[in-house]
TORKOL-4160 file (C-alpha; in steps of 0.2 Angstrom, whole numbers, padded with zeros to 4 digits, m for minus):
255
<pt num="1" X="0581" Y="m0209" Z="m0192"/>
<pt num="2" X="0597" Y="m0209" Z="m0184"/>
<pt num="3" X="0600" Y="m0195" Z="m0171"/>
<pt num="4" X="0611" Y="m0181" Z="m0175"/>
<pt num="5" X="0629" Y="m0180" Z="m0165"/>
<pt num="6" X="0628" Y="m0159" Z="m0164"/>
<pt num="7" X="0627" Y="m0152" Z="m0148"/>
<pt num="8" X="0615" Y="m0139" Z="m0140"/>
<pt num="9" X="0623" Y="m0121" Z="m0138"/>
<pt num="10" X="0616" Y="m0114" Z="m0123"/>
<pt num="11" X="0609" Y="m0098" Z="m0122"/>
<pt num="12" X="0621" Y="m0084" Z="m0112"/>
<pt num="13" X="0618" Y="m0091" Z="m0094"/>
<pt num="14" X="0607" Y="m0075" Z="m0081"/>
<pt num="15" X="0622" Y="m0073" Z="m0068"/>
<pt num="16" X="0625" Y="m0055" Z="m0074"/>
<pt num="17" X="0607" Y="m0049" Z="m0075"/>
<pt num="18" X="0590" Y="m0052" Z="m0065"/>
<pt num="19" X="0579" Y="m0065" Z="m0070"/>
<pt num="20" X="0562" Y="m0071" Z="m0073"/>
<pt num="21" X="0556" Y="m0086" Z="m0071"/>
<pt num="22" X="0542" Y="m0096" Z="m0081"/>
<pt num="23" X="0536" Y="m0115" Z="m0075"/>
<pt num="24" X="0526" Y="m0118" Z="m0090"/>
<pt num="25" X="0518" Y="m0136" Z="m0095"/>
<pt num="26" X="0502" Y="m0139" Z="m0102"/>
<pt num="27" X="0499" Y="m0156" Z="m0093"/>
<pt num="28" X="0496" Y="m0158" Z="m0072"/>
<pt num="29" X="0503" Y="m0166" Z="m0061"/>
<pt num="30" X="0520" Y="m0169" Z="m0067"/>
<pt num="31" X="0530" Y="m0158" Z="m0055"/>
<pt num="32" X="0528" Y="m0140" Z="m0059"/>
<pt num="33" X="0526" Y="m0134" Z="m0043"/>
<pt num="34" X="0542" Y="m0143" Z="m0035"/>
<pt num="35" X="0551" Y="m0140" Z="m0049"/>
<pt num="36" X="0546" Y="m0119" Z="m0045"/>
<pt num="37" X="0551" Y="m0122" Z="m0028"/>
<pt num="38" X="0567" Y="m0127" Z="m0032"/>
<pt num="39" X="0574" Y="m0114" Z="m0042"/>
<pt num="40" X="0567" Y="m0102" Z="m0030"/>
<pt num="41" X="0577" Y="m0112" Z="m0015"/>
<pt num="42" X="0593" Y="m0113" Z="m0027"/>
<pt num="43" X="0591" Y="m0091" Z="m0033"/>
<pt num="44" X="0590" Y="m0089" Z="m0015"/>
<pt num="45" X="0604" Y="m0100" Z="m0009"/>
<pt num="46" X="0615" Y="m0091" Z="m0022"/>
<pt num="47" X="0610" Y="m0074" Z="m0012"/>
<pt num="48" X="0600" Y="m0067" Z="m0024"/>
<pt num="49" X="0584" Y="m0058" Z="m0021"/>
<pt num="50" X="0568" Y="m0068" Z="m0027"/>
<pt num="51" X="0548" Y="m0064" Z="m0029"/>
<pt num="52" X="0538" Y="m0079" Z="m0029"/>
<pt num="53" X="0520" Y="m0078" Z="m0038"/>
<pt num="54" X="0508" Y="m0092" Z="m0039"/>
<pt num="55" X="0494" Y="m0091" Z="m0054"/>
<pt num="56" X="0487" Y="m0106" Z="m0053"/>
<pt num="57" X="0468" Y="m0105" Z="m0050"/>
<pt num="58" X="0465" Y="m0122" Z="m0049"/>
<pt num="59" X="0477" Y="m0128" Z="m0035"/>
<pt num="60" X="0487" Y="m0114" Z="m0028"/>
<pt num="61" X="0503" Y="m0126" Z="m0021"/>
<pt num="62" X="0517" Y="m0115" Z="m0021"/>
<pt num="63" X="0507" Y="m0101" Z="m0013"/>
<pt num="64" X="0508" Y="m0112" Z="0002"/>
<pt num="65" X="0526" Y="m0109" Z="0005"/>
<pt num="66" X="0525" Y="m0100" Z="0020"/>
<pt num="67" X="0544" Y="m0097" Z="0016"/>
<pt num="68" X="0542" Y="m0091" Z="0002"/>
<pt num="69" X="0530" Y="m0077" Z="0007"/>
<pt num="70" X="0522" Y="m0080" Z="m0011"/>
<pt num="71" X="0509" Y="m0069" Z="m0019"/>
<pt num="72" X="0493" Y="m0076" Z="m0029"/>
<pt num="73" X="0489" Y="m0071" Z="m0043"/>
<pt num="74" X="0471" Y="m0073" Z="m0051"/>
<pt num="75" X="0473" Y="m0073" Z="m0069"/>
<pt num="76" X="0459" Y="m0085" Z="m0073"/>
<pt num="77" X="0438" Y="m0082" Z="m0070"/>
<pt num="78" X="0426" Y="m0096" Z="m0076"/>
<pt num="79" X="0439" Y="m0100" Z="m0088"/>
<pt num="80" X="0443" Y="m0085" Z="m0096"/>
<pt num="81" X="0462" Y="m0074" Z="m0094"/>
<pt num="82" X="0459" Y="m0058" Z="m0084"/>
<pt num="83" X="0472" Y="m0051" Z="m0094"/>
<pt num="84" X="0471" Y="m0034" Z="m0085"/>
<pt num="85" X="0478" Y="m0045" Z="m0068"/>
<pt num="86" X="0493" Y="m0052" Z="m0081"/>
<pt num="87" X="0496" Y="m0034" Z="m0087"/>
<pt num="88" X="0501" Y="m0029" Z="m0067"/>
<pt num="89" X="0511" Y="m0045" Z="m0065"/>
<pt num="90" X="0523" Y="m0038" Z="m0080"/>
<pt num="91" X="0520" Y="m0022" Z="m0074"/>
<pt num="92" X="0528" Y="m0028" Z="m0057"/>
<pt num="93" X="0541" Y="m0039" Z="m0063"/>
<pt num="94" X="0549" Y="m0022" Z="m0074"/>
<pt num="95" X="0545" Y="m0012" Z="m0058"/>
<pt num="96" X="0556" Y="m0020" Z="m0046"/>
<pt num="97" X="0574" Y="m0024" Z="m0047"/>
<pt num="98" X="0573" Y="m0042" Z="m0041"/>
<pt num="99" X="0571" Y="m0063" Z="m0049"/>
<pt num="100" X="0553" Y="m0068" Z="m0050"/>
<pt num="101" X="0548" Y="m0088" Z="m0051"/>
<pt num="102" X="0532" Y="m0089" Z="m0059"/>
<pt num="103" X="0522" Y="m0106" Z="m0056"/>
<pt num="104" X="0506" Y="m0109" Z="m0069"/>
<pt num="105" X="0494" Y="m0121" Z="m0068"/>
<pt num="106" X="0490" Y="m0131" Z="m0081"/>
<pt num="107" X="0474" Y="m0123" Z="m0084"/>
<pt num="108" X="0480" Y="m0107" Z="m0089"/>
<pt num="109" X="0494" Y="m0113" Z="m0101"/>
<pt num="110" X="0485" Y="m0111" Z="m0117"/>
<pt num="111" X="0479" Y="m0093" Z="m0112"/>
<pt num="112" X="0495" Y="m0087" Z="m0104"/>
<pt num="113" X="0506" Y="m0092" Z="m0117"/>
<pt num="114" X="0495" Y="m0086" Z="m0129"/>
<pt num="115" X="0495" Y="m0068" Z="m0118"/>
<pt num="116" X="0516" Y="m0070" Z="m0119"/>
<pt num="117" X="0514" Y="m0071" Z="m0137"/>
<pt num="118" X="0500" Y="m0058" Z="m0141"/>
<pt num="119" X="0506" Y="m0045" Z="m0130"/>
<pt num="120" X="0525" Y="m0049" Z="m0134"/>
<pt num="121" X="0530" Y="m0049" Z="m0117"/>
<pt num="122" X="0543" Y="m0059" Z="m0116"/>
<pt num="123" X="0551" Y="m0045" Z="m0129"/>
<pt num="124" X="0543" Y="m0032" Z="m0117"/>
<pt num="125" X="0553" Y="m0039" Z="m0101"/>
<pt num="126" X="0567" Y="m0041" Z="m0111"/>
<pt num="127" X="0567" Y="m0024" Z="m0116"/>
<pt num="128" X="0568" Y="m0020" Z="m0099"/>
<pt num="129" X="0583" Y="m0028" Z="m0093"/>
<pt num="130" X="0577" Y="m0044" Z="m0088"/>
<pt num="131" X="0580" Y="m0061" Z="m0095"/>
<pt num="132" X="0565" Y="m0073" Z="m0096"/>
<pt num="133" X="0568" Y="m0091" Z="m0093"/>
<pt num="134" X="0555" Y="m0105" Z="m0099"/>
<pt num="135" X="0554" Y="m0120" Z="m0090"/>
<pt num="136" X="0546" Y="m0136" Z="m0095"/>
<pt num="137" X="0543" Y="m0152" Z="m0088"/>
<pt num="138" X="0546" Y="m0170" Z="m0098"/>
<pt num="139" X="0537" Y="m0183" Z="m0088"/>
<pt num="140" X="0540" Y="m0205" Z="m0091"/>
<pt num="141" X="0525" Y="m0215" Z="m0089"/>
<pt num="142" X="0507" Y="m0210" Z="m0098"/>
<pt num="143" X="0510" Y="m0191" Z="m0098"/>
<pt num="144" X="0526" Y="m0193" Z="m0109"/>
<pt num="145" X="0516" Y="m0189" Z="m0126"/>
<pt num="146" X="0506" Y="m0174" Z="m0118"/>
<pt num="147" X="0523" Y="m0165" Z="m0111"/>
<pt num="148" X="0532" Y="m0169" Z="m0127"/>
<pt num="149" X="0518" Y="m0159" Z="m0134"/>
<pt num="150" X="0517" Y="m0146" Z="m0123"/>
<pt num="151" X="0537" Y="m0144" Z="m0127"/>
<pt num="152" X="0535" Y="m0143" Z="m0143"/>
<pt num="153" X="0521" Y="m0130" Z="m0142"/>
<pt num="154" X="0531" Y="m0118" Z="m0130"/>
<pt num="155" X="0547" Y="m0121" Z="m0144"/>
<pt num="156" X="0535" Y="m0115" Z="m0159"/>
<pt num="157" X="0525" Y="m0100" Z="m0152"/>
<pt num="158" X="0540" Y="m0090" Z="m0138"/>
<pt num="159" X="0551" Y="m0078" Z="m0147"/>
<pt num="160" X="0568" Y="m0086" Z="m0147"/>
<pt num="161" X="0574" Y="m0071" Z="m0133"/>
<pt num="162" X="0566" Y="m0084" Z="m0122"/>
<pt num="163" X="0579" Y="m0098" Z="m0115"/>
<pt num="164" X="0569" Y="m0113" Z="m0112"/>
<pt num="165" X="0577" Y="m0126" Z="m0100"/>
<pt num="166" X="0568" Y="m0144" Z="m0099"/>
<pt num="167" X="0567" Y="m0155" Z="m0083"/>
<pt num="168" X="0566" Y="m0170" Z="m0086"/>
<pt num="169" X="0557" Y="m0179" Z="m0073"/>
<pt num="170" X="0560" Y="m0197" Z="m0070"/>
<pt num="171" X="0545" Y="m0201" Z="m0054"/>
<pt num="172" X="0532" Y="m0208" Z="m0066"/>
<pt num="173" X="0545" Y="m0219" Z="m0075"/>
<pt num="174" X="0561" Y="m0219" Z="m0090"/>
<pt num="175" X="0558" Y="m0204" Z="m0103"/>
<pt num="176" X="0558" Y="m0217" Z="m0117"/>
<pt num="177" X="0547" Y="m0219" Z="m0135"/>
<pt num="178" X="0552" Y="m0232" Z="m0146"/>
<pt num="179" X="0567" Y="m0236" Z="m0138"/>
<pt num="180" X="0575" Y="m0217" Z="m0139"/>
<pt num="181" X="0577" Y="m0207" Z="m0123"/>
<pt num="182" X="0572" Y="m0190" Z="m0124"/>
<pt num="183" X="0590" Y="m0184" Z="m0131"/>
<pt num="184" X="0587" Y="m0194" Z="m0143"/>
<pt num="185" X="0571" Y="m0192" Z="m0150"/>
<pt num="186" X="0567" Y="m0180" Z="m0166"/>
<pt num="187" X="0558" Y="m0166" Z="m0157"/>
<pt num="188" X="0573" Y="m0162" Z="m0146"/>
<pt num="189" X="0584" Y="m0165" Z="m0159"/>
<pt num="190" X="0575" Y="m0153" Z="m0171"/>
<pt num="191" X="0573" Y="m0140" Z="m0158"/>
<pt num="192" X="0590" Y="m0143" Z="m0149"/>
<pt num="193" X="0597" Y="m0125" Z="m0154"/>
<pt num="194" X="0582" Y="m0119" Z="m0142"/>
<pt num="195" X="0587" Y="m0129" Z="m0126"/>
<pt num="196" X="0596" Y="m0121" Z="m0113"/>
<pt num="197" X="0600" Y="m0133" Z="m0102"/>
<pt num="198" X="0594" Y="m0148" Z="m0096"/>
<pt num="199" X="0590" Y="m0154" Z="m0077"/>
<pt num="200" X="0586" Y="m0170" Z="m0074"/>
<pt num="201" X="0576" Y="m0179" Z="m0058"/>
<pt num="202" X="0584" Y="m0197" Z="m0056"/>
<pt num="203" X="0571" Y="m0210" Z="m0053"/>
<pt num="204" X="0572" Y="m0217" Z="m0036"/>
<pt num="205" X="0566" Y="m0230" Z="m0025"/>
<pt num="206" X="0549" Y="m0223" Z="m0021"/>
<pt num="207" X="0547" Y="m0230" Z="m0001"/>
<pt num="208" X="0562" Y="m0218" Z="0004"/>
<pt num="209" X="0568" Y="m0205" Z="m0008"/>
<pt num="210" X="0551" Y="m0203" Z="m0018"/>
<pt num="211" X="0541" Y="m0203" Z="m0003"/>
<pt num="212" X="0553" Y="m0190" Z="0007"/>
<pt num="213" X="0551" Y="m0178" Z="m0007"/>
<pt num="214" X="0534" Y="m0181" Z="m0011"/>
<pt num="215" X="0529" Y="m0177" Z="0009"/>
<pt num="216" X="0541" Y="m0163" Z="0007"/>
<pt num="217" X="0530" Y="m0157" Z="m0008"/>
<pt num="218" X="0515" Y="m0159" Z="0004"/>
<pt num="219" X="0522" Y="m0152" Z="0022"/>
<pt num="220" X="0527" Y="m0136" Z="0007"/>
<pt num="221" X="0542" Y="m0134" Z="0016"/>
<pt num="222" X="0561" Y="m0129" Z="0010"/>
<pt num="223" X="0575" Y="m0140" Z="0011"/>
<pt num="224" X="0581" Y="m0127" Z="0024"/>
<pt num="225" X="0566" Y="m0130" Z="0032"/>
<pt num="226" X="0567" Y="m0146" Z="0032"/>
<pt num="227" X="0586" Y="m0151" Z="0039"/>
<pt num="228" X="0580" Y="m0139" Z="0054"/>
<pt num="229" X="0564" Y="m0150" Z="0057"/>
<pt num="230" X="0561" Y="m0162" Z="0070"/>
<pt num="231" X="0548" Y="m0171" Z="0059"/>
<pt num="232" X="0561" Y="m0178" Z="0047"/>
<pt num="233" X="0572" Y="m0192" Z="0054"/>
<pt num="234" X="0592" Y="m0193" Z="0052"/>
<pt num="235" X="0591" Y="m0204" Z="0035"/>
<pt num="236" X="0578" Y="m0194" Z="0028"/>
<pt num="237" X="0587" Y="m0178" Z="0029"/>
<pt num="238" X="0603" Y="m0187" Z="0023"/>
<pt num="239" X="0594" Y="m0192" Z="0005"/>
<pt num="240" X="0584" Y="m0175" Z="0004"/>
<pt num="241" X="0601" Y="m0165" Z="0004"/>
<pt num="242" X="0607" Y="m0179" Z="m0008"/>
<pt num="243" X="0591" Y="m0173" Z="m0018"/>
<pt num="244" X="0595" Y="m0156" Z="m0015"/>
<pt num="245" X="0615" Y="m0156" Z="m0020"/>
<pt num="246" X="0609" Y="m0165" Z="m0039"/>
<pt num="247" X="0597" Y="m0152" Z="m0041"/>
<pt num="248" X="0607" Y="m0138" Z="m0036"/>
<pt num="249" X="0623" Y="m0143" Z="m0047"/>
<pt num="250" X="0613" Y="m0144" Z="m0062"/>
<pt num="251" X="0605" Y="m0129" Z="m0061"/>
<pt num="252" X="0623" Y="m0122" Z="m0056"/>
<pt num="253" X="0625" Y="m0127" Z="m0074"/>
<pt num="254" X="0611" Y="m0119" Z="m0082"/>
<pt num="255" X="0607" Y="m0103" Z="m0074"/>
């Protein structure tokens, strides 16, 4: 099937009202963590004030921001939701007159977004003054299927209040099936009204920009950070604000 020419009508953009902040995707591995770290670094760049919240219970990465100052939230035991702890995280986030980032792990997808959608608390938050923004990872290479999936399920079950902006991360390889790119291929192209924006991380050559970002990821440490570190040589900090200036001007665009 041919793919349709219409364009995606993004959602109103979160400038004029506080913000929060869902990294949601049902796979691991593929990014969610940086990606959380990101638009923390790029709401606080803009000078706007930022609570960062960690509920992964598997591997608490972003709670290891010391820059951050990052809370972690338990919201899983022995495999089951504590929803009372997800009932004081909403409670919190209407509380306080700030942007929150909210990195899950994939282990509490299902059950999370089945709380979001039980307890209508996207609507709840929403109701409150907030804007909730969704975002997804799109992986290349094996995990393509799995995050399509996990896309499509966020696009089905979230109220449509929701924005959902899609990253689309290059490191494990193209975003390709049959020959489409993922603008192309029928489950964005059925879903595209529901698509805020998307940010894309460029595949690059893995000794020097993949493997600057990728001990950035596991030094947890800022891009600030970073450039002000003696650990990082001259080139490094070169392609790591190159990194940083792409992902900041796309999300420029989208939030």
């Amino acid at each position: 099937m041919e793919a349709s020419t219409k364009k995606a009508q993004p959602a109103p953009a979160t400038a004029l009202k506080k913000a929060v902040h869902f990294t949601l995707q049902g796979k691991g591995g593929v990014g969610k963590s940086l990606i959380s770290s990101y638009i923390a670094q790029y709401l606080r760049q803009q000078g706007k004030p930022v609570v960062v919240v960690d509920t992964d219970p598997v591997n608490a990465t972003l709670a290891g921001y010391k820059a951050f100052n990052a809370i972690h939230l338990e919201l899983m035991k022995g495999g089951s939701l504590i929803e009372r702890n997800f009932d004081t995280l909403i409670e919190k986030i209407i509380a306080e007159d700030t942007n929150f980032v909210i990195d899950n792990g994939a282990a509490s997808f299902i059950p999370l977004s089945a709380y979001l959608v039980e307890n209508d608390a996207i609507n709840v938050i929403g109701n409150h003054g907030k804007q909730v923004v969704i975002h997804t990872v799109i992986t290349g290479g094996q995990a393509l299927r799995d995050t399509l999936a996990g896309f499509a399920a966020l696009v089905e079950n979230l109220p449509e209040q929701a924005r959902i902006i899609v990253w689309l991360n290059e490191f494990f390889g193209d975003i390709e099936a049959e020959d489409k790119t993922f603008e192309e291929m029928r489950v964005y192209q059925n879903n595209i009204e529901r698509v805020g924006g998307l940010v894309r991380i460029i595949q690059q050559t893995g000794s020097t920009f993949g493997k600057d970002v990728q001990l950035m990821l596991d030094k947890k440490l800022t891009f600030d950070e970073i450039a002000a570190s003696p650990d990082f040589g001259l080139m490094a900090k070169s392609r790591l604000a190159q990194v940083k200036k792409a992902i900041f001007d796309q999300l420029a665009n989208v939030l």
